[in-house]
C-alpha positions in Angstrom: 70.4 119.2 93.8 68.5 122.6 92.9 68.3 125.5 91.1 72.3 126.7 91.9 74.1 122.7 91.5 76.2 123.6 89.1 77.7 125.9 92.0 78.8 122.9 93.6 80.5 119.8 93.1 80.2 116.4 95.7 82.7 113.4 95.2 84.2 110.8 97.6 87.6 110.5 97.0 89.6 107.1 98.0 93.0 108.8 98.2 95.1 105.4 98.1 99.1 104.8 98.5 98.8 102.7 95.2 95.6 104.4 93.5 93.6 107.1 93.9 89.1 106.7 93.1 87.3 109.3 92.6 83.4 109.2 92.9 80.8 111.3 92.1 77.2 110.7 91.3 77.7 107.2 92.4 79.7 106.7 89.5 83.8 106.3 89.4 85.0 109.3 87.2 88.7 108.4 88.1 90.6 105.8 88.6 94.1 106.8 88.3 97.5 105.7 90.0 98.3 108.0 93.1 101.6 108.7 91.3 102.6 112.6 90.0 105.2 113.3 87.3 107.1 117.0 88.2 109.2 119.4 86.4 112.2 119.9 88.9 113.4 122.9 87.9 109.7 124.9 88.0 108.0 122.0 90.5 105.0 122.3 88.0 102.8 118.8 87.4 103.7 116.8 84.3 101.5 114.5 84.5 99.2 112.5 86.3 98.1 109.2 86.9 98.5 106.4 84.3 100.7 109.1 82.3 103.0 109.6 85.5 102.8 105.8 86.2 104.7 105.2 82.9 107.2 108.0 83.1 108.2 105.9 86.7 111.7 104.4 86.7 112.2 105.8 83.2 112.6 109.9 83.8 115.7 112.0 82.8 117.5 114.8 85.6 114.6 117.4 84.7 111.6 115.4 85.3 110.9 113.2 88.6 107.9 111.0 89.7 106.8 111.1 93.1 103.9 108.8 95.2 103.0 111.7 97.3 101.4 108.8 99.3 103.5 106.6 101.9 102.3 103.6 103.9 98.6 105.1 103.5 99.5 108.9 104.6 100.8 111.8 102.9 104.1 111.8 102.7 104.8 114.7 99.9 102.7 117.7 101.1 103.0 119.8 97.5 102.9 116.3 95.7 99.6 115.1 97.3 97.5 118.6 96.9 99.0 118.8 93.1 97.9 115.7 92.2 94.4 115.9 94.2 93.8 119.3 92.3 94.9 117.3 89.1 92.5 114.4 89.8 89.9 116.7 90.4 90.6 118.8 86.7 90.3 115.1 84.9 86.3 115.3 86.1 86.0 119.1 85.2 86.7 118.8 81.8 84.2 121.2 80.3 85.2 124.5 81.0 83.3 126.7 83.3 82.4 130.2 84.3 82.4 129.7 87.6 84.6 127.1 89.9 82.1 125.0 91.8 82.9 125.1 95.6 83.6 121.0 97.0 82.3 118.9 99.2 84.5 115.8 99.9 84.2 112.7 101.8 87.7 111.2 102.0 88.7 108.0 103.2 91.9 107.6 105.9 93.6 104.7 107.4 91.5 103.7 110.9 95.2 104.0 112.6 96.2 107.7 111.7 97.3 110.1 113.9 95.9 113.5 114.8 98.8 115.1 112.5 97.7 112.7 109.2 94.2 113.0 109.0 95.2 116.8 109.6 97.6 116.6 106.7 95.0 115.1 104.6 92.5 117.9 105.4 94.5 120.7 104.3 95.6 119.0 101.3 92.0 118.8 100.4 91.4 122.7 100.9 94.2 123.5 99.4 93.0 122.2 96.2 89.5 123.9 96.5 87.4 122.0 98.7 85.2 123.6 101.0 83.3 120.9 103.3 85.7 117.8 103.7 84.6 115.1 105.6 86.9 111.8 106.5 86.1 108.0 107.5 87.6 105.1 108.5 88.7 103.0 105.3 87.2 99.8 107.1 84.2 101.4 107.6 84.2 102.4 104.3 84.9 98.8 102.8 82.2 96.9 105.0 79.4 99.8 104.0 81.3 99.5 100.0 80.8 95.6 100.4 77.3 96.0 101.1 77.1 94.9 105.3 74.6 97.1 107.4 77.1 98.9 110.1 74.7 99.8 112.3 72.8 96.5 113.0 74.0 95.0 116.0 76.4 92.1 115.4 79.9 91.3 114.4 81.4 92.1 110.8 85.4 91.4 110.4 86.6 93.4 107.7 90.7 93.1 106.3 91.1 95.7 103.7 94.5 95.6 102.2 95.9 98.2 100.4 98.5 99.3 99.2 100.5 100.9 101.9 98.3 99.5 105.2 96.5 96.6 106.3 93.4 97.4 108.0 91.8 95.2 110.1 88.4 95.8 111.8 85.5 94.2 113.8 82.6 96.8 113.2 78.9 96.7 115.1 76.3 99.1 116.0 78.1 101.5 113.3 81.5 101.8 115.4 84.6 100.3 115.1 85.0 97.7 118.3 88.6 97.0 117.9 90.6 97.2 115.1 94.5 96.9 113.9 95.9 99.5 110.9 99.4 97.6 110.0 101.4 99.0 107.7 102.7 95.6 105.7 100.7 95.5 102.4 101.0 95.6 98.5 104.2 97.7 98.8 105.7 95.6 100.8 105.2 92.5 99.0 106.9 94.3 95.9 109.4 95.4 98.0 110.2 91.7 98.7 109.9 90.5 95.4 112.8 92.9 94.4 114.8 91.9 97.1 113.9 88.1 96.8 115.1 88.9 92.8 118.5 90.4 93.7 119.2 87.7 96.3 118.6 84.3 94.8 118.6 85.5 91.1 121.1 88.1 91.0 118.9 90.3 88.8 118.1 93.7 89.3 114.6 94.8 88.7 112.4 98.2 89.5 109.3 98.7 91.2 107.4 98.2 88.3 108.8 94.8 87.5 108.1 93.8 91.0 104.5 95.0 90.3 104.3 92.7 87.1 105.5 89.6 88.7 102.9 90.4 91.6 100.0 90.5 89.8 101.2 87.9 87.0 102.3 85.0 89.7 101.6 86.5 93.4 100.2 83.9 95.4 100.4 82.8 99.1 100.3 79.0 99.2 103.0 77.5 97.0 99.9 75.2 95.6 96.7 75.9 94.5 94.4 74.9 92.1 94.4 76.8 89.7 98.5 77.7 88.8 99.7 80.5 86.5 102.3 79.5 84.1 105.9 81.0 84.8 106.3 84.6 84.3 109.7 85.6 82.1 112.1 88.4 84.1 114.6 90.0 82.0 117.4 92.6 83.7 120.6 93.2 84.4 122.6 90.9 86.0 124.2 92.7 89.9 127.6 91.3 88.9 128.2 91.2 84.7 125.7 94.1 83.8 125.2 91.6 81.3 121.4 90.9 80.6 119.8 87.7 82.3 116.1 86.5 81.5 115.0 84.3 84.6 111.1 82.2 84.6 109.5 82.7 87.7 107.0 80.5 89.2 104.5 81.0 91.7 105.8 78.9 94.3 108.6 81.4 94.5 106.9 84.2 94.8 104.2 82.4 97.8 107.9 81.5 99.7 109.2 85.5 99.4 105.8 86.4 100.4 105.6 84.2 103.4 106.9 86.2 105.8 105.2 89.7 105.4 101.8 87.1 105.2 102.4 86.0 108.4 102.3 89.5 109.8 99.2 90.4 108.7 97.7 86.6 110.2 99.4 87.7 113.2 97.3 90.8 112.9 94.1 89.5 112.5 94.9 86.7 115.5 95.1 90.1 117.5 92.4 91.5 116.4 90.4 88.3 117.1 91.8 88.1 120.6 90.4 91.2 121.8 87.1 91.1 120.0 84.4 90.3 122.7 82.7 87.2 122.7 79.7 87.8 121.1 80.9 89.9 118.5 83.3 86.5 117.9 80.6 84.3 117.9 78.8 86.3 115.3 82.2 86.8 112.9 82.8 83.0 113.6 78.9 82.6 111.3 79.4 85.6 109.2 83.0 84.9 108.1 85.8 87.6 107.5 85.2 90.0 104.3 88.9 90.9 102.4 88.7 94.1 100.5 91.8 96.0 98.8 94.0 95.4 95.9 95.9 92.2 98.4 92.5 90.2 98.3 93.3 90.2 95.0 96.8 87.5 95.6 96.0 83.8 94.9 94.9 81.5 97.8 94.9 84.0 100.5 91.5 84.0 101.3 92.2 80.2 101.5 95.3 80.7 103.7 93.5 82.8 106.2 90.3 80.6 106.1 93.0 77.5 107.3 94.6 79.8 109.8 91.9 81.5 111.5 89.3 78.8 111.1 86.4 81.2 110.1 85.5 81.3 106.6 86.8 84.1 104.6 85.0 85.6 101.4 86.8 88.4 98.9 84.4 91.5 98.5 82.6 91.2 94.6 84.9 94.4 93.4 87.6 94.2 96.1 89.8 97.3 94.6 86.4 99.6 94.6 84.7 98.4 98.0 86.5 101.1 100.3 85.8 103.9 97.3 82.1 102.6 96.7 81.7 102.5 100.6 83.0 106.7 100.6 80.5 107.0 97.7 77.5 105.7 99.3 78.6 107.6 103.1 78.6 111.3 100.6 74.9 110.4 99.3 74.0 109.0 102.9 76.4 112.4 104.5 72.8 112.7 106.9 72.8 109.5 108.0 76.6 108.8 108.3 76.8 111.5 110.4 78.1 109.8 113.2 80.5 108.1 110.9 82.0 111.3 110.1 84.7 113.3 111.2 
């Protein structure tokens, strides 16, 4: 950086379905939910973030939450470029004379279309940037978990997120073949609530859901190390009278089961068409999880017994894909071919 830096501003931005990372100076500035609290009547921002996050579910007629993010694209145009612009105020809190022009690298899921990544870029000019870059979210996990893309042999990487599964085989810094499914976090809260109102009878909201998922989420209905029950309190769908249920994680691994098996189907494909050698090489290196899902008890187990490769969870799994954007803005020379 020279004489005229504090003319410009670099971060790498992972703009997630469940949260949003900002990095800059190789250090995470923000970490927020990708959530954005609005005033209906003028569409002005509320709040962001962790403030938004807790205003979900609970908001009167005049104020409504939105995730401008859906299954790992924009989905809310206005939404996505208010809370972007947002974000970006949280790191710029000193006030300055003059608005320093932006260089982003921003990470997007390795299956969008021509029309997403297009989204995406003019969300990020709309809110002030002036050089935006984007790469592949796999990409971005594998060089976050610390694997060299460009030597020449196989690397699996399954990053789940929170609104796509992406699954890659990476070499010679290129994605060989790869799978972007969108069954991931939101969809296992999805069946939790629906599990809930089925064999409970209880009503719950998304951020229930959310709590049971983290507290008892697993996918084998026995592992070794067990959470204790987690208490459910909510109306029950025929009295309106309140219930308080314990769940256990054995219930949650059997709602669970069936979105899993998608994403093991997944990775089976991915492993079909992945050429021999490249096979040969995963098959000694193992399969790398990244995402927020790596996070869910006994799935790396799981996968390990279904695929028969060893499968290892990246150190910070929720930071890999934004750590991997961090290092590609630092390295914007050498990732060049990386870059789009």
């Amino acid at each position: 950086m020279g004489l005229f830096s504090f003319l410009s501003q670099e971060i790498a931005i992972d703009l997630g379905t469940a949260n949003t990372i900002i990095i800059q100076n190789d250090k995470i500035v923000v970490d927020e939910p990708s959530i954005v609290a609005v005033n209906r009547s003028t569409g002005k921002p509320i709040a962001i973030g962790n403030k938004a996050q807790q205003m979900h579910g609970k908001t009167h007629e005049k104020i409504k939450t939105i995730r401008p993010l859906r299954d790992g694209v924009i989905a809310d145009f206005n939404a996505a470029e208010l809370m972007i612009r947002g974000m970006i105020k949280m790191i710029n809190t000193k006030s300055r004379l003059f608005t320093p022009s932006l260089k982003m690298v921003i990470c997007i899921p390795s299956g969008s279309t021509e029309v997403e990544v297009r989204a995406v870029r003019d969300s990020a000019e709309h809110a002030g940037a002036r050089e935006v870059y984007m790469i592949h979210e796999p990409m971005a996990a594998a060089i976050g978990i610390g694997i060299d893309v460009e030597a020449p042999e196989g690397n699996m990487v399954v990053d789940i997120g929170g609104g796509t599964t992406e699954i890659a085989v990476i070499s010679l810094g290129g994605i060989v073949c790869n799978r972007s499914i969108r069954i991931a976090g939101d969809d296992f809260t999805d069946d939790i609530q629906e599990y809930m109102r089925h064999q409970h009878n209880i009503k719950i909201g998304e951020r229930t859901s959310e709590a049971i998922k983290f507290n008892v989420g697993s996918a084998l209905p026995d592992i070794e190390e067990p959470p204790s029950d987690y208490m459910v309190r909510g109306p029950h769908q025929m009295t309106a009278l309140p219930v308080e249920i314990p769940i256990s994680y054995q219930e949650i691994a059997h709602c669970l089961d069936k979105s899993i098996t998608k994403v093991e189907t997944a990775i089976l494909n991915v492993l079909e068409q992945t050429p021999p050698e490249l096979y040969a090489d995963i098959f000694k290196n193992g399969i790398y999880l990244a995402g927020g899902g790596a996070l869910l008890r006994g799935l790396d187990k799981r996968l390990a017994d279904k695929t028969n490769i060893p499968v290892y969870i990246a150190e910070d799994p929720l930071h890999a894909v934004a750590r991997g954007t961090g290092i590609a803005l630092v390295n914007v020379d050498k990732f060049q071919f990386l870059l789009r």
